[in-house]
N, C-alpha and C positions, 0 to 999 in steps of 0.2 A: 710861808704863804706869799713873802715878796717874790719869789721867781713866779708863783703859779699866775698870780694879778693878770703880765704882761698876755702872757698865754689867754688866759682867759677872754681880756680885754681882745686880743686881737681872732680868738674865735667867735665871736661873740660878733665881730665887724665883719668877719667873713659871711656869718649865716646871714647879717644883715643887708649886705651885700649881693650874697644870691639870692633873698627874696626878692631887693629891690630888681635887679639882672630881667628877674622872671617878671615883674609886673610890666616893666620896660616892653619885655619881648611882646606879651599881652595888646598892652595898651598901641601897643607900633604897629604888629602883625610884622615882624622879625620873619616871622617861620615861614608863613608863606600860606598857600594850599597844600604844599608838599610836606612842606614840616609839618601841617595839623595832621595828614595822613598817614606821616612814619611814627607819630606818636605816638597813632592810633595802631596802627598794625604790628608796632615793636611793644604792646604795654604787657606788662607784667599778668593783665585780665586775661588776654588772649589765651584762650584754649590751644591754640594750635596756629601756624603759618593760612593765613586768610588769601587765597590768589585773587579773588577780586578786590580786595583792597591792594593788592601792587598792582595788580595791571589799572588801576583806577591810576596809583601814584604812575607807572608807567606815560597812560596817556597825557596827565597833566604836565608833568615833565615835555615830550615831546611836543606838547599844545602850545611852552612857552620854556623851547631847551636851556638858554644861556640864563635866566631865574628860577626855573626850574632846576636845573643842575647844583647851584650854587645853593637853594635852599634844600635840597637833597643832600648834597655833602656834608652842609652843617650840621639838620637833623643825627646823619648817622654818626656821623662823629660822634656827638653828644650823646647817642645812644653806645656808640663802643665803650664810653669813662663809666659807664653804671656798673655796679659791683653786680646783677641780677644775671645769672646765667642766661636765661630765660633770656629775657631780655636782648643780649647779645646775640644770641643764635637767630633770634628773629628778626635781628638789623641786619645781622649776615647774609641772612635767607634773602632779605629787602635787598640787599648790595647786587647780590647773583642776580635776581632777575632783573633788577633795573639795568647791569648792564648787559642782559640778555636781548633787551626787549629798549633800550632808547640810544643815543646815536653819538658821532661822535664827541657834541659839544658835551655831555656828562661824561663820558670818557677823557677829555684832557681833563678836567675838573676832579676826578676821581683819582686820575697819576699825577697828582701831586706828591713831593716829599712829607708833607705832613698829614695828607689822606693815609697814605700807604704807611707811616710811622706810626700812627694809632691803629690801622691793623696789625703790624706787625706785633708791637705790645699786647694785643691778644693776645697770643701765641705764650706771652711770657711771662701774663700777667697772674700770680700766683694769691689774690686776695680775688677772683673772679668764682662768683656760688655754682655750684651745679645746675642746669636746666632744673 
């Protein structure tokens, strides 16, 4: 049980950690208006791809591109590391239209090396659930 302690003790910092992470994000408004509505449209509740919740996120995006962009990327990001198929496909669906439908400033924000590294890990990531 002396090896397991360490392990424990530092899982145990981690959960603590991402609660605190999230009450942080709460308490700041982190996310934005864009982030509460990729939450929304990528949740695990969701029946199905919503188009008036992206073209909602769409507009707001465009209403305020360069905050708008940048709380969009994180949002999805964060929705790409979820083990929930589901989940994924409906931030994907979220990715397509936003860059269907908003301009260039989420576009340089979107071709980042680490935007486009955590999509690619999609593709390869083999702990990700079925829709």
């Amino acid at each position: 049980t002396a090896l397991q302690s360490p392990w424990l003790l530092l899982l145990t910092q981690a959960r603590m950690f991402s609660a605190l992470s999230s009450a942080f994000e709460e308490a700041f408004d982190i996310n934005g208006e864009v982030g509460r509505l990729i939450d929304i449209a990528c949740s695990e509740n969701m029946p199905a791809h919503d188009q008036q919740i992206t073209l909602k996120i769409c507009d707001t995006i465009n209403a305020n591109p360069k905050e708008g962009s940048r709380d969009a990327a994180r949002a999805l990001r964060r929705k790409f590391k979820v083990k929930n198929g589901k989940v994924v496909l409906l931030a994907v669906t979220v990715l397509e239209q936003v860059m269907q439908n908003c301009g260039p400033e989420l576009h340089t924000t979107i071709a980042t090396k680490e935007f486009m590294g955590d999509v690619s890990a999609l593709v390869l990531n083999p702990n990700l659930d079925a829709p």
